[in-house]
C-alpha positions in Angstrom: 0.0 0.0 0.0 3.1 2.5 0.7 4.1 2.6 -3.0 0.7 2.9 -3.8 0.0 5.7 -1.7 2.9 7.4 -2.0 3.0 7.4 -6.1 -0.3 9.6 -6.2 2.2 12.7 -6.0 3.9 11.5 -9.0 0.5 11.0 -10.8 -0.4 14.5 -10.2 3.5 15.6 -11.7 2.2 13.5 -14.9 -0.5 15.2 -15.1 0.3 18.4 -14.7 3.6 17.7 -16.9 1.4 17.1 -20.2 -0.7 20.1 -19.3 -4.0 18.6 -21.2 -4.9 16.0 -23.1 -7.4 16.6 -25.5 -9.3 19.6 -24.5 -11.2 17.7 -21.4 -8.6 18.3 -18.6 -9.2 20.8 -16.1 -6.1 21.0 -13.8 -7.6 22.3 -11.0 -10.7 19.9 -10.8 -8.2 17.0 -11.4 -5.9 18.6 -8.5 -9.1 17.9 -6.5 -9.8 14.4 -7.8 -6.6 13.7 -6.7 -6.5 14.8 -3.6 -9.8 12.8 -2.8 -7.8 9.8 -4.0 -4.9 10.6 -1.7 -7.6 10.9 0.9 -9.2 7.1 -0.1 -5.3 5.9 0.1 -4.3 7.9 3.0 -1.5 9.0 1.4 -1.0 10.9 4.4 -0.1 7.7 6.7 4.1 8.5 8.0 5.2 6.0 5.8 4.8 7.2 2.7 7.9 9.1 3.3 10.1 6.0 3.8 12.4 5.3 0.6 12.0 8.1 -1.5 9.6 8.9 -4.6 9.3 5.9 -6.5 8.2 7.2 -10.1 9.1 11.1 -10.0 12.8 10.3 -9.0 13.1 8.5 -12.2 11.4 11.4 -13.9 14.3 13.3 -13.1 16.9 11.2 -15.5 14.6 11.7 -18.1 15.4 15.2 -19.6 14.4 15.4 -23.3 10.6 15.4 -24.1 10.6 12.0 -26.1 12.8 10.7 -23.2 10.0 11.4 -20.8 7.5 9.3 -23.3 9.2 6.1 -23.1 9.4 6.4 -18.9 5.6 7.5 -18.9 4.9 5.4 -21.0 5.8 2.8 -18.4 4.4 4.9 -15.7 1.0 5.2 -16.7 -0.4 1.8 -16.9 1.2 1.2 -13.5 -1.5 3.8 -12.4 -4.3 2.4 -14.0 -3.5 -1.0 -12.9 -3.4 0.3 -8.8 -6.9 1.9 -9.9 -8.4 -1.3 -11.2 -8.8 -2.6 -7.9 -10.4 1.3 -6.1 -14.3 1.8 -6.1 -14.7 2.7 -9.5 -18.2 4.4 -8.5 -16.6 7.6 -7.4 -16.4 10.4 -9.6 -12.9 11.0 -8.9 -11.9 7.7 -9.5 -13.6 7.6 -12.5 -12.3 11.1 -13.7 -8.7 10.0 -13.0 -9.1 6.6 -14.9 -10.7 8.5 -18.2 -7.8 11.0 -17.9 -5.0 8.6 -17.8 -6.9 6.3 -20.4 -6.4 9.3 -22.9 -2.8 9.8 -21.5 -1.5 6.1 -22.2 -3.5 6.7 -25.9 -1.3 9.6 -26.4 1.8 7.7 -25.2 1.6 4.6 -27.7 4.9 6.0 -29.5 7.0 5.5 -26.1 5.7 2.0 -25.7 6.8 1.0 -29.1 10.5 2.5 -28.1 10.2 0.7 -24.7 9.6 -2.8 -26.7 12.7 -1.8 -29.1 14.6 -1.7 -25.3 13.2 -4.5 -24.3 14.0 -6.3 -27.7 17.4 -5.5 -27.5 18.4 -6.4 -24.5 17.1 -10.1 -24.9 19.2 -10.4 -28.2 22.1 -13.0 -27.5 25.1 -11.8 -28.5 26.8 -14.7 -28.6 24.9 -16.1 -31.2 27.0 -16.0 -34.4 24.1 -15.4 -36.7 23.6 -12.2 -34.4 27.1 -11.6 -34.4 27.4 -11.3 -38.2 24.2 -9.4 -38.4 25.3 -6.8 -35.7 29.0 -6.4 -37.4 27.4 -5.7 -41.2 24.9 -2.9 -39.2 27.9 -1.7 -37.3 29.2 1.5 -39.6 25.5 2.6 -40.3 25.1 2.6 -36.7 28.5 4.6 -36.0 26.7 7.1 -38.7 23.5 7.4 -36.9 25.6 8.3 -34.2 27.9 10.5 -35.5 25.0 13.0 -36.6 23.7 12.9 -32.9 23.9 16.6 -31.7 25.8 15.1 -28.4 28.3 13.9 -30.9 28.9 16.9 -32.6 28.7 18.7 -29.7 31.8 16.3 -28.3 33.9 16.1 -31.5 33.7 20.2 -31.4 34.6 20.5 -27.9 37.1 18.3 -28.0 39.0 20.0 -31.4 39.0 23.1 -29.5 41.2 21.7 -26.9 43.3 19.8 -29.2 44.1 23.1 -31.6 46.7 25.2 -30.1 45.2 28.0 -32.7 
């Protein structure tokens, strides 16, 4: 119940981070619905506090807008599965579910990129097939790279310390 509890402050940073969705959010009415949520969990119980945020700490290593996609993404249906299981007759309950329904819509792109993630890291390296795939991919993906901003960024930074100009 503590990370349940304790991740409705996040929920109202997601919110509030995508401003609206669709024309049908009201901030303030969903500031309310919230805080009657935080009042069914009570979120105000002393141990909430123990160990931290648990989603808007990782919010925090996610700068760039599409970055912060893929994590809410993730985040969302998190939210709506801790909901399935509230009294779905309230308003506020309902409001919130509608809301975040829309949200995860809205969010379908950073689900895709979370499966490419997920993909990835379950390819076996050691498998020569992959091997030889991964090695004929290599200099297009040292391209890609290369016309990163961060790259450029790097390469140009790190010239100017090299040229005694």
């Amino acid at each position: 119940m503590t990370c349940q509890t304790y991740s409705l402050f996040a929920l109202s940073v997601i919110m509030i981070y995508f401003g609206h969705f669709g024309n049908s959010l009201i901030l303030p009415q969903l500031q309310k619905d919230i805080d009657q949520l935080k009042d069914d969990f009570n979120s105000s119980h002393s141990d909430v506090a123990e160990g931290g945020p648990i989603f808007t700490g990782k919010l925090k290593n996610w700068t760039e807008r599409n970055e912060k996609r893929i994590i809410l993404s993730q985040i969302v249906p998190m939210y709506l599965k801790m909901l399935e299981n509230t009294d779905k007759s309230k308003d506020h309950v309902r409001h919130i579910r509608e809301e975040l329904y829309t949200l995860q819509e809205s969010l379908s792109d950073g689900s895709k990129k979370m499966k490419d993630l997920r993909d990835l890291e379950k390819l076996q390296m050691t498998d020569l097939k992959i091997q030889r795939k991964a090695v004929n991919e290599l200099f297009s993906v040292l391209q890609k790279l290369a016309e990163t901003p961060a790259s450029r960024k790097r390469k140009r930074s790190q010239f100017q310390r090299s040229c005694r100009c």
